[in-house]
N, C-alpha and C positions, 0 to 999 in steps of 0.2 A: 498530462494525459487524463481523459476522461472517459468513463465508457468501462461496462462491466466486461471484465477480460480485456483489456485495450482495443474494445472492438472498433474501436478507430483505427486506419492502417498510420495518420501522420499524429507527432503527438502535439494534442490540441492542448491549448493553456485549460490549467485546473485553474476553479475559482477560489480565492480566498478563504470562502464561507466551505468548500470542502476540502480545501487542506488544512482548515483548523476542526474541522468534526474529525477528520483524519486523525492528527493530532491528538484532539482527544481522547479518540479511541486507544490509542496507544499508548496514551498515560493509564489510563482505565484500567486496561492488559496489565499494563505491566507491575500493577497490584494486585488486581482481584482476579487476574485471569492468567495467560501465557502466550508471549510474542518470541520470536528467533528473531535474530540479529546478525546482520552483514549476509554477503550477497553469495556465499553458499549455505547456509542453514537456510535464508527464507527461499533460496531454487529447491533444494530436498524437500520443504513441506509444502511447496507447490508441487512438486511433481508425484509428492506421497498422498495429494487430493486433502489433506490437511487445515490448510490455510484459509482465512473467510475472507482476508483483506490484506496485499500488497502495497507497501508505499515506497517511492524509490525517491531518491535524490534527485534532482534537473541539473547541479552542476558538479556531478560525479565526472574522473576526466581520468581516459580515454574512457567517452560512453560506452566501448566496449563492452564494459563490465555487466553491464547492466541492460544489454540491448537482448538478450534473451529471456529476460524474464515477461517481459511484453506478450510475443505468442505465447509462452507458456500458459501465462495468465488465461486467455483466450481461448487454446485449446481446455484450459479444466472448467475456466466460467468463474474467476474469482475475478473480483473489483480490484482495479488498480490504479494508485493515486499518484500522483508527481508531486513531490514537495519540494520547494525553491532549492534552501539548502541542505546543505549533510550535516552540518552544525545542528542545526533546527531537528532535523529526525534524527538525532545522535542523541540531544537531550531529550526528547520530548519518550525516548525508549530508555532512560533516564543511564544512559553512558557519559564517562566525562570525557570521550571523543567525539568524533562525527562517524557515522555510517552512511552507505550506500544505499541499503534497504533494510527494511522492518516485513516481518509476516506477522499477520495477528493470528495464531490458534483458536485461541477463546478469549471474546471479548469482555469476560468478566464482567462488571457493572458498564460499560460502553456496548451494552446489546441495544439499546436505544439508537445509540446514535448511530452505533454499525447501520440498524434498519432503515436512518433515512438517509444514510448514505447510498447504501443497492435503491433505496424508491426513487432518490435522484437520476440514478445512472439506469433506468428502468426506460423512462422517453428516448434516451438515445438509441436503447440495441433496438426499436423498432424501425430507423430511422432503414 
């Protein structure tokens, strides 16, 4: 998915080049800043207005799990990213499982890349 708040209604493939800035960001956090982990702490600080950056899993199963944080994102206005796997955003939030989703709080030294991430996802909400 791409698009600030999933303002896409289908979800569109992320690119490569932003689920590894994603990534990044979340290695970043999770030193110099503060992300939540799994898929009710990052709904709470989405819905607490909290959150600067959502990433969810693409082969979380039953998508259930995971299918409301979409609008949510959309009604508060946070960017929301798709990463391939759960393995991938498990590490990258540095757990030695997998996760469904990551919130970033504060992007600690990833404020760079948080920003060209929303400037990417900036052409599409006009679309």
């Amino acid at each position: 998915m791409i698009g600030l708040g999933g303002l896409n209604n289908k979800m569109a493939e992320t690119s490569k080049e932003i689920q590894d800035k994603a990534l990044e960001v979340v290695e970043a956090a999770k030193s110099t800043g503060k992300i939540k982990k799994g898929v009710n702490e990052t709904t709470k600080a989405v819905e607490r207005g909290v959150a600067k950056l959502v990433l969810i899993a693409k082969d979380v199963n039953p998508s259930e799990i995971i299918l409301h944080l979409e609008p949510l994102c959309k009604e508060k206005n946070i960017p929301l990213v798709e990463i391939s796997s759960k393995e991938e955003l498990g590490t990258a939030a540095g757990l030695s499982v997998s996760t469904a989703a990551v919130a970033v709080l504060d992007e600690g030294e990833g404020k760079k890349v948080l920003k060209d991430i929303i400037i990417k996802f900036k052409p599409e909400e006009k679309k």
